[in-house]
Structures are given as structure tokens and as C-alpha cells.
C-alpha positions as CSV (number, residue, x, y, z in Angstrom):
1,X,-0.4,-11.4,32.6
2,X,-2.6,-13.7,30.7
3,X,-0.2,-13.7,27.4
4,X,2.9,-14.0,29.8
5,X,1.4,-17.4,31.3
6,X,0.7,-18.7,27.9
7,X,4.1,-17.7,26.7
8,X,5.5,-19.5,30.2
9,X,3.0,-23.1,29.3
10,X,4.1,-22.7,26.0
11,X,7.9,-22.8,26.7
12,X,7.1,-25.7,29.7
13,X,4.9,-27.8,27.4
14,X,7.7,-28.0,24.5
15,X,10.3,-28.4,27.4
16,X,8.6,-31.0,29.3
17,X,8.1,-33.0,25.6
18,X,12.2,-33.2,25.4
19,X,12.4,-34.3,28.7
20,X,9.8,-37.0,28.0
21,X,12.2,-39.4,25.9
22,X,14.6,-39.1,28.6
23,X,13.0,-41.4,31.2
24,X,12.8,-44.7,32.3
25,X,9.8,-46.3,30.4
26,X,9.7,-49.2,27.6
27,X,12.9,-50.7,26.3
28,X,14.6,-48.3,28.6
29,X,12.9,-49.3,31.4
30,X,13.7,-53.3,30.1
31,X,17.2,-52.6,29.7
32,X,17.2,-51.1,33.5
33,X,15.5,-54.3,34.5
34,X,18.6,-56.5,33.4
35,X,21.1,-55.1,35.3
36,X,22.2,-57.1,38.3
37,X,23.6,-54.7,40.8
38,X,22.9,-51.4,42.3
39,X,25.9,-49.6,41.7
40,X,25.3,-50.0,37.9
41,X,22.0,-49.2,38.3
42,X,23.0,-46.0,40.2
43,X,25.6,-45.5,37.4
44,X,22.9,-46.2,34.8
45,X,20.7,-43.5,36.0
46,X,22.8,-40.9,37.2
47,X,26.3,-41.5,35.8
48,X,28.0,-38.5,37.5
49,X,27.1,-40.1,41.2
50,X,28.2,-42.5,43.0
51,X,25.6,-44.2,44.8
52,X,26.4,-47.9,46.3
53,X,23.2,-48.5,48.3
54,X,19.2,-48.7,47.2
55,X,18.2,-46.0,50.4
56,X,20.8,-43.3,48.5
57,X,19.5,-44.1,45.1
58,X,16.0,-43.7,46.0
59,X,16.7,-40.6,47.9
60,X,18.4,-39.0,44.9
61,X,15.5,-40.0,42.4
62,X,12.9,-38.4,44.9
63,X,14.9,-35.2,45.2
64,X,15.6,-35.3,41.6
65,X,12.0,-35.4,40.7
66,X,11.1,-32.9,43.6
67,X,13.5,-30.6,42.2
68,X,12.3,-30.9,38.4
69,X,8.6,-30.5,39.7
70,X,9.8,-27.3,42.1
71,X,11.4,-25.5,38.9
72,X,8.4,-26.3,36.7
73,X,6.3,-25.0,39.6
74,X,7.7,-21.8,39.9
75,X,7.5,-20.5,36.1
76,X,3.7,-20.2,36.4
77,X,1.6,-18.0,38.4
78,X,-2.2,-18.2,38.8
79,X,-4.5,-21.3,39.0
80,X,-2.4,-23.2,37.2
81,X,1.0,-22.4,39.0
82,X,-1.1,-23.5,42.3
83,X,-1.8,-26.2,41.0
84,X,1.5,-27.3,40.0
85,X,2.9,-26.4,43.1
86,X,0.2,-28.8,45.1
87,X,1.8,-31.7,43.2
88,X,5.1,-31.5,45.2
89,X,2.9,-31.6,48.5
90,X,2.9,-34.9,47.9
91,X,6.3,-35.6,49.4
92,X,5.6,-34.4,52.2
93,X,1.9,-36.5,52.8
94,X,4.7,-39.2,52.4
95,X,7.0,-37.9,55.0
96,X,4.2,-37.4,57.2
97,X,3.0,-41.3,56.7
98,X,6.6,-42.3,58.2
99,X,6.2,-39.9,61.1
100,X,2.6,-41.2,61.8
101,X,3.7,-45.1,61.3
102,X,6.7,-44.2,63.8
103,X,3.8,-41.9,66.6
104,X,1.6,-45.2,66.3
105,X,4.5,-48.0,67.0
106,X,6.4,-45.6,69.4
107,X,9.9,-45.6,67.2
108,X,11.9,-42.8,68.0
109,X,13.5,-39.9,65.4
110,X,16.5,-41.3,65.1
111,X,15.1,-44.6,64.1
112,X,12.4,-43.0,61.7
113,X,15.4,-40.3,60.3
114,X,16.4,-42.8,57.6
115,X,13.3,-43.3,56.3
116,X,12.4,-39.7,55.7
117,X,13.8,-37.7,52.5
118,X,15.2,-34.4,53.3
119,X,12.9,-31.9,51.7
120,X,13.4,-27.9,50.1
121,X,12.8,-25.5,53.1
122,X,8.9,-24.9,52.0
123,X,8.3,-28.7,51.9
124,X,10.6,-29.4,55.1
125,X,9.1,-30.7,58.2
126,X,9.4,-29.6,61.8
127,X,10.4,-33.2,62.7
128,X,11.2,-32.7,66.5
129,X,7.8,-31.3,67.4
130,X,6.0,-33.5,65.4
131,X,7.9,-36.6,66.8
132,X,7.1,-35.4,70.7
133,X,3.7,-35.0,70.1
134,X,2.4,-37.5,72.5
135,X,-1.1,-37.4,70.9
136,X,-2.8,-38.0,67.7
137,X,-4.8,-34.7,68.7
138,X,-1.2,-33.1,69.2
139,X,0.5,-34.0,65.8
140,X,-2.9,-33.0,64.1
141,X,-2.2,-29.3,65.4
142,X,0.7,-29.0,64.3
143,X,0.4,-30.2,60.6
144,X,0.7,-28.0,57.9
145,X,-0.7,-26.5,55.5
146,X,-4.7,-26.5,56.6
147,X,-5.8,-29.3,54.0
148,X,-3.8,-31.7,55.4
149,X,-4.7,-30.9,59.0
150,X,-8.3,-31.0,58.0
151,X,-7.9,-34.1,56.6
152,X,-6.0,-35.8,59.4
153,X,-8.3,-34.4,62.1
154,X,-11.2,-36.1,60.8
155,X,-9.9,-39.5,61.4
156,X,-8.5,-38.8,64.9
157,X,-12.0,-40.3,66.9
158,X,-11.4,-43.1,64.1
159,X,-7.9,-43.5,65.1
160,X,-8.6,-43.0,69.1
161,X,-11.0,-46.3,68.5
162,X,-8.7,-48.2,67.0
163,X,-5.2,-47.1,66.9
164,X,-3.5,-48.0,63.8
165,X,-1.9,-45.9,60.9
166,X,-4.4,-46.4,58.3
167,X,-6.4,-44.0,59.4
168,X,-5.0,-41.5,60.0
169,X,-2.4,-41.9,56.8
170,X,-5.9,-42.2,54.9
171,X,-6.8,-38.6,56.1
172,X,-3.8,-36.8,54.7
173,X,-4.6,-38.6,51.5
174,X,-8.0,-37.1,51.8
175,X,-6.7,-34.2,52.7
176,X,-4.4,-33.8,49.5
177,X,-6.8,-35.2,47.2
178,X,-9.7,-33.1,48.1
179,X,-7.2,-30.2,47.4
180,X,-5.6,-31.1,44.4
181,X,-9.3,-31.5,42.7
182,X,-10.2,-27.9,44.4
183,X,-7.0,-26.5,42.6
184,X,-7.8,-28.6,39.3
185,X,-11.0,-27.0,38.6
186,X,-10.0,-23.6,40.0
187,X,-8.1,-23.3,36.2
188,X,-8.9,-22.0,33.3
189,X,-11.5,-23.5,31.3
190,X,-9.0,-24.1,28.0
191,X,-6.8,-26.5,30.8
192,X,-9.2,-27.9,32.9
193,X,-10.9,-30.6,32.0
194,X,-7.7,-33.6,31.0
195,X,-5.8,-32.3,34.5
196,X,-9.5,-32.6,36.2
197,X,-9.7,-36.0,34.9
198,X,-6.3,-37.2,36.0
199,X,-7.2,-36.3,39.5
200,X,-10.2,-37.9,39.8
201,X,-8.4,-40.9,38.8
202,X,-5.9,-40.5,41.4
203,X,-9.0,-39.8,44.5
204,X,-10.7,-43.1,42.9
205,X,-7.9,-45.0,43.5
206,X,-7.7,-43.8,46.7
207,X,-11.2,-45.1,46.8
208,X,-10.7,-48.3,45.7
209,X,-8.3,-49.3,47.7
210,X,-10.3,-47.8,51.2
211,X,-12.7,-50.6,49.8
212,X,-10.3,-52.9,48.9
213,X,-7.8,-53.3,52.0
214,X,-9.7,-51.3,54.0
215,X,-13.2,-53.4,54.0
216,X,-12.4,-56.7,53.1
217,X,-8.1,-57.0,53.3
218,X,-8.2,-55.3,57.2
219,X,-12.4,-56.0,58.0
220,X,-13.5,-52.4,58.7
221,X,-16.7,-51.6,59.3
222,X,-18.0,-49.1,55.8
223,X,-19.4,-46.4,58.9
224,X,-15.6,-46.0,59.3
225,X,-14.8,-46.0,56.2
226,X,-17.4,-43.9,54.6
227,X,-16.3,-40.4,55.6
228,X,-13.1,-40.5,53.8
229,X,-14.5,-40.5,50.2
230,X,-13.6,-37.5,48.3
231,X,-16.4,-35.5,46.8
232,X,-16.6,-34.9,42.9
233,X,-15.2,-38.1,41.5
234,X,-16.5,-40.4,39.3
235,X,-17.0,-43.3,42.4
236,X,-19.9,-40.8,43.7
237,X,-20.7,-41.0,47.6
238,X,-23.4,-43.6,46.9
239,X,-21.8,-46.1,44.6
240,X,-18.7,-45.7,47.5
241,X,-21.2,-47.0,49.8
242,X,-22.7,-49.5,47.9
243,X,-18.9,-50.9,46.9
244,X,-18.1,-50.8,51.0
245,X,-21.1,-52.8,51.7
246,X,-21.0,-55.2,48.9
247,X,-20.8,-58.9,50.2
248,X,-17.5,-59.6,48.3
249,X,-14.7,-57.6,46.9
250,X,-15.5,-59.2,43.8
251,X,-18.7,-57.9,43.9
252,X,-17.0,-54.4,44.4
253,X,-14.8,-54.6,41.7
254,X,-17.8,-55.4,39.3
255,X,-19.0,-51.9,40.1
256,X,-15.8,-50.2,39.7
257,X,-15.1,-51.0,36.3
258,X,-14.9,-48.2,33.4
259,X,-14.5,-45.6,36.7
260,X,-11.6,-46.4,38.2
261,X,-10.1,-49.7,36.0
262,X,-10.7,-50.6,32.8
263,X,-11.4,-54.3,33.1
264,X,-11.8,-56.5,36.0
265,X,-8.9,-58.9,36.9
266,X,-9.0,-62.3,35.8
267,X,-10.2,-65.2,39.0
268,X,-13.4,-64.8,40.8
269,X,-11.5,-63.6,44.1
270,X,-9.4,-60.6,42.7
271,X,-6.4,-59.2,45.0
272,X,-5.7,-55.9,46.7
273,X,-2.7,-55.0,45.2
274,X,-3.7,-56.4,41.7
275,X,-6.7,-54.1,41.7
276,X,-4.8,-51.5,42.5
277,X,-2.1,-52.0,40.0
278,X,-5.1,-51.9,37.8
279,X,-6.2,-48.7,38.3
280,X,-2.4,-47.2,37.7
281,X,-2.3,-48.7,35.1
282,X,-5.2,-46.4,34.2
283,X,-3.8,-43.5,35.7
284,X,-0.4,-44.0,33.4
285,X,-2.7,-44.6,29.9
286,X,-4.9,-41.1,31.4
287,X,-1.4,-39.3,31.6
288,X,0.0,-40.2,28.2
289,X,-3.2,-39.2,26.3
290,X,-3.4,-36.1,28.1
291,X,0.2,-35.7,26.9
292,X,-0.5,-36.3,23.4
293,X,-3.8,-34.5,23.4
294,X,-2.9,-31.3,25.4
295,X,0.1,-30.9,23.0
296,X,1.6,-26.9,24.0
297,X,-1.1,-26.8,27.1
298,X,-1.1,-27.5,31.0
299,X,-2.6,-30.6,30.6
300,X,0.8,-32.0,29.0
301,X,2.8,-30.2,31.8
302,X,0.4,-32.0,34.4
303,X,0.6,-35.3,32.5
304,X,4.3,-35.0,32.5
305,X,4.2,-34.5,36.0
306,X,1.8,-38.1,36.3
307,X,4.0,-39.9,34.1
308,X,7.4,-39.1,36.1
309,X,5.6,-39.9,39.0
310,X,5.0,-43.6,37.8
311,X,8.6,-43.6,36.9
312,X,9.4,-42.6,40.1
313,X,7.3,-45.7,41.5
314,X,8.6,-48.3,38.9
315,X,12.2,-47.1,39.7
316,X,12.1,-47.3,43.3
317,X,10.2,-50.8,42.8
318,X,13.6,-52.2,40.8
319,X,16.2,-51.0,43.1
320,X,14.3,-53.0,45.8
321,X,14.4,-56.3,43.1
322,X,17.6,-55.3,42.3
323,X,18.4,-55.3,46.1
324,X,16.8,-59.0,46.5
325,X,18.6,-60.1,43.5
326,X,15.0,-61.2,42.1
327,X,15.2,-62.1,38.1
328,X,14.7,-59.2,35.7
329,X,11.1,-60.9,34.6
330,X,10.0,-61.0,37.6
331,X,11.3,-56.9,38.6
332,X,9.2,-56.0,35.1
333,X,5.8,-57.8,36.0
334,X,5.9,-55.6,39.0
335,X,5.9,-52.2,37.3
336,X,3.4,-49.7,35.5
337,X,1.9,-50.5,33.1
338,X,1.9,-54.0,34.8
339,X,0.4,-56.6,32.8
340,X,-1.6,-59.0,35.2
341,X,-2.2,-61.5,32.4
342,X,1.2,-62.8,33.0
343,X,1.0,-63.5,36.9
């Protein structure tokens, strides 16, 4: 079983590197940035569909990459298979956000249906009983599988005291996270430590912006905040503290650098969203070193995974600026790697 996994990475790993100069990054991802209208954006990425609207384009590159990410997913068993088949989980945290946003404003199905992405069967959503739950204690219940539950149900008081999506959006995060770093050092030893890394990358940006929007964008108090942190990470459960009760987010950033971003962002009052396009950026530059490092391993398999998902992001980000006819410059200095210097 061993030497049929290795043969199954092996064949992934040298798969996954043709795939690589395939997608949407550098002078590609320049070139996308020029064009002017969605249909020929539509027609640049997928030239066999036609797709005149940017809800059908983005729905066909999230089903594109959850399809990719199902078929690596099933060609390895054991730790690592798990693993890789946690990473597609993620669609549906982000289906269950738009259910949550639509329980906490009161829209109904029909109105949230266009907002959701239909999902394979294992991924798919029970999207009548979760839309009649008529609690946040309810919808809890019947969330699937038991991480995410778990990590929803422990921001239901927080949610009951104030009732607004972030918290309990922030507990399927936790949930996932707390899960995905479970499953990353659950592998072999010869795979764990790059796709270990990557994770805790991903959980401290998760941290970073609880402190960020959460602390000084929406004025939470750090006792709400302070049970979401996800154990294991390089932002440890103290220095989380300390960053939700610094005076200024400033101060905060100071103590996240070289854990979560590599530099601090120029002004004395950095931004939310500039912070965390910081720490993406570091999440992208993890990924491609793992893929260069972890040549014929998991690690590249898991890196390609990171890197898609980026592309995934960035593309998504230029069909809306393609949508509000905003200039290619301006599409560009919103995507990963995004280069604050020039803003």
C-alpha cells in the first residue's frame, strides 16, 4: 500500500507540475487583465463555453477547480488522501457563509439560490432544512461534517449576544482550520512539515484578520474574540491576546511580522484589507517554494492546490473589474501577489 501511494504522489506530483504553466499567473495573468469584456474573458479562459455574464464565469471557475481538486483527491488513500480531500471542504464553509448571511438578514432561498455554487453530491448542501432553521441553535445541528458543527456551535452564545454573521462565519473557519492542521500533521513524516507550514499560514491569517476587522474595523471586545484562535500556529494563544488587546492596530501588526506577513505596510495606520493582502501574499510565496522544494512529493500536490486557489481568487477579483469596466492597472494592483507599494 505504501509503494502504491508513492507511485500514485509520484504520477500527481509530475502531473500537477504540467498543469502548473497552464494558469492564470504573470504575463498571463497581465494579458487577462487587458481585456475589456466578459465574454472575451469567458472566451479567454474557457474557449469551448459560452459564458456572457461574471455569476456564470465565476461559477464555472469554482466548479472547474472543485472538480480538478475532487480527481486529485481521490487517487490517494491514507493521511494524505484525507487531507487532500479536506481542501475541497472549503466550498462548502463558503456555501454555508451565504446561508448564514441570508438566516441573519432573513433573505429567503430563492433570493440566496444565486449566490450559492451547485456542489458534487458529497459536498452538496441540504439547502431547504438549513434555510428553515429558525435558530442559530437549529442550523448548528444540522451542519455537517462534525468540525464544522463544532466550530459553529461555539460562537452561537457569541452570536445570540450580538447577532451578526461574523461570528458565526468565524466558527466554520475555525472549524476548517482546526481540521485541516489536524489532517496536516496526521501525514507522514517525509510530507509533513511544507503542507504543515502552509496551513498554519492560512489559520494565521485567519488570525490576523479576527484582530484586524474584528477588534479595531467592527470594535469587539478581545473576550469575544479570543476563543476563536486556532491552536498550533505560529500566532500562539498569548501573542493572539496580546495583538487583540494592543492599543492600535498598528501596534498589532508590529507583532505579527515574520509570522503571519513579512513586512509591515507602509503609513503609521495600516488597513484591514491591505494587511490582509499581505499575508496572501505570503501564503502564495509559501506555496510556490513548497512547489519547487517538494519536487515528486505531497507537498507540491498541496502547494498546487494553494496556488490554484489564489488563481481562483485573482480570477474571480477581474471578472468583477472587468464587470465595472475599472482600468486593467487598477484590476492588477488588486490581485496576489499584490504589491502595496504602488497604492
Amino acid at each position: 500500500m505504501a509503494a502504491q501511494t508513492a507511485t500514485d504522489l509520484d504520477f500527481l506530483a509530475a502531473n500537477v507540475h504540467g498543469r502548473r504553466s497552464r494558469l492564470a499567473e504573470g504575463d498571463r495573468l497581465d494579458e487577462l487583465c487587458r481585456i475589456r469584456t466578459l465574454p472575451e474573458l469567458a472566451r479567454a479562459l474557457f474557449p469551448e463555453a459560452r459564458l456572457a455574464t461574471a455569476i456564470h464565469l465565476q461559477r464555472v471557475l469554482v466548479l472547474d477547480q472543485v472538480e480538478e481538486l475532487s480527481t486529485i483527491a481521490s487517487k490517494v488513500g491514507g493521511a494524505s488522501g484525507r487531507l487532500l480531500g479536506w481542501l475541497r471542504m472549503r466550498f462548502r464553509v463558503e456555501n454555508l457563509k451565504v446561508l448564514l448571511r441570508g438566516f441573519a438578514t432573513g433573505m429567503a432561498l430563492p433570493d440566496l439560490q444565486p449566490h450559492l455554487v451547485p456542489l458534487p453530491d458529497d459536498l452538496a448542501l441540504d439547502l431547504e432544512v438549513l434555510a428553515s432553521a429558525g435558530t442559530i441553535e437549529a442550523f448548528t445541528g444540522v451542519v455537517d461534517p462534525e468540525p464544522l458543527r463544532a466550530g459553529l456551535a461555539q460562537t452561537i452564545d457569541l452570536y445570540n449576544q450580538q447577532p451578526r454573521p461574523f461570528f458565526p462565519e468565524a466558527g466554520l473557519d475555525h472549524g476548517y482550520l482546526t481540521e485541516l492542521l489536524a489532517r496536516a500533521r496526521a501525514l507522514p513524516r517525509a510530507h509533513r512539515a511544507d503542507v504543515v507550514e502552509m496551513a498554519c499560514q492560512e489559520a494565521d491569517t485567519f488570525h490576523l484578520a479576527l484582530v484586524a476587522r474584528g477588534r479595531f474595523v467592527y470594535g469587539l471586545a478581545p473576550a469575544m474574540l479570543q476563543p476563536l484562535h486556532v491552536p498550533g500556529t505560529r500566532i500562539t494563544r498569548l501573542l493572539f491576546r496580546q495583538m487583540l488587546g494592543a492599543e492600535s492596530l498598528a501596534e498589532a501588526t508590529a507583532m505579527a511580522v515574520g509570522l503571519v506577513i513579512d513586512t509591515r505596510p507602509d503609513g503609521a495606520d495600516p488597513d484591514a484589507s491591505a494587511l490582509e493582502a499581505l499575508a496572501w501574499n505570503r501564503f502564495y510565496r509559501l506555496a510556490n517554494r513548497t512547489f519547487r522544494r517538494s519536487h515528486m512529493g505531497l507537498g507540491a500536490v498541496v502547494a498546487y492546490a494553494a496556488i490554484r486557489r489564489m488563481e481562483l481568487a485573482n480570477l474571480i477579483t477581474l471578472t468583477e473589474g472587468v464587470r465595472a469596466h475599472l482600468p486593467a492597472e487598477t484590476i492588477r494592483r488588486r490581485l496576489i501577489p499584490r504589491d502595496l507599494d504602488t497604492e
